[in-house]
N, C-alpha and C positions, 0 to 999 in steps of 0.2 A: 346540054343534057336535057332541059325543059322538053324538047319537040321529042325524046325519046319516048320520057318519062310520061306524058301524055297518053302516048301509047298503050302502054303496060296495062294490062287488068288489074280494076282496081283490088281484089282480093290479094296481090301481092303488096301492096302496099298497107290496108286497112280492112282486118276482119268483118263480114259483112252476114247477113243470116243467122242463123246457129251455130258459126266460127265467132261469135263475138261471145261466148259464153263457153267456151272451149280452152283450153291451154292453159295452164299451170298460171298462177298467179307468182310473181318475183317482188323480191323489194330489194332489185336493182339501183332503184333511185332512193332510196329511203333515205340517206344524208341528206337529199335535196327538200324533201316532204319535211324533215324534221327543221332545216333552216327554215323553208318558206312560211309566210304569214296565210297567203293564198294560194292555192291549185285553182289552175281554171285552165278549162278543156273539155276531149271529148271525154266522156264518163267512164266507155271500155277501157278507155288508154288510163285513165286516173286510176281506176279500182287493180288493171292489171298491175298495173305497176306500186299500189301502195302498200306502206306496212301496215302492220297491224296494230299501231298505235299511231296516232295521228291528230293529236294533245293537241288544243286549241287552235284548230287550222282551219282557214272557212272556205270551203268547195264551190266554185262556180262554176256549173255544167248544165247539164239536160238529158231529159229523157231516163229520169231514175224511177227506179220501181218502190215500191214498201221496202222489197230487202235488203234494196241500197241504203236508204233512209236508215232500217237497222243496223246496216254495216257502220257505215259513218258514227254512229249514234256508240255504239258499242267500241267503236275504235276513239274516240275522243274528240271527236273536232265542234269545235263550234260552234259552225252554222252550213248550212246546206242554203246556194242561193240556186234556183231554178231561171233561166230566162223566159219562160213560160208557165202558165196557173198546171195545178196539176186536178188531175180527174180521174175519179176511180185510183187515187192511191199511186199514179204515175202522173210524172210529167210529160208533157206533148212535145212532140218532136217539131225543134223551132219549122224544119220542112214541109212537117206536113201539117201546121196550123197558117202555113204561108199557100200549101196547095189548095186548103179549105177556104180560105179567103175566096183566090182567085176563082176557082169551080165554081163559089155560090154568086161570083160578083159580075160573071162576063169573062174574064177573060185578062191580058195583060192589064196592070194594076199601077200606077203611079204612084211614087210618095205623099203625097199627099191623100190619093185616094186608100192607100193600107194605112197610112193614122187614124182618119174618119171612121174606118172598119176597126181598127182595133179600140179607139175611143168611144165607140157606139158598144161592143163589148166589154169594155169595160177590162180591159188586156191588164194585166199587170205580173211583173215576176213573180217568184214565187221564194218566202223565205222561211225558212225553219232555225230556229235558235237551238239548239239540244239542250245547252242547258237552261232555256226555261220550258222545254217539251214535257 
């Protein structure tokens, strides 16, 4: 099924544009939110899918805005982890602080040379406690 599914536009699989911010929110999975200690993932899929109470759960994603940070904040969880620093009130998109690199550095980028770029930046996640906010 892989060699099919390759195929497929990704829009069938994963809302992209201004379909990520469209479509009715469900708390489909809410048994699962309320057993877990952690959610981690993409952020559309986490906020679509959460309820509206979400009591000391700690979020590991990316790319949230102020109003996420409110959401969370107002819904109960814990802690908001970011994989990336946040700027202007959002976090950066683990892709395009990977595009940024590469653009300003030349070109393909080895492991060792995106540690040296992120350690000369001074890279580090990003974490928000709510309840010491």
């Amino acid at each position: 099924m892989g060699p099919v599914a390759v195929q497929l536009p990704v829009k069938w699989i994963y809302s992209t544009g201004g379909a990520q911010d469209r479509g009715e929110t469900t708390e489909r999975y809410a048994a699962q939110y309320h057993w877990a200690d952690v959610i981690a993932g993409d952020w559309h899929m986490i906020r679509r899918f959460a309820p509206a109470r979400m009591d000391g759960v700690t979020v590991l994603t990316n790319t949230t805005t102020r109003e996420d940070v409110a959401f969370l904040r107002d819904a109960g969880a814990a802690r908001l982890v970011t994989t990336t620093p946040r700027y202007g009130g959002r976090s950066l998109a683990t892709n395009l602080l990977e595009a940024a690199l590469v653009a300003v550095m030349g070109g393909h980028l080895d492991d060792a040379e995106f540690a040296s770029a992120l350690d000369a930046m001074a890279y580090a996640p990003t974490e928000i406690a709510f309840d010491e906010a």
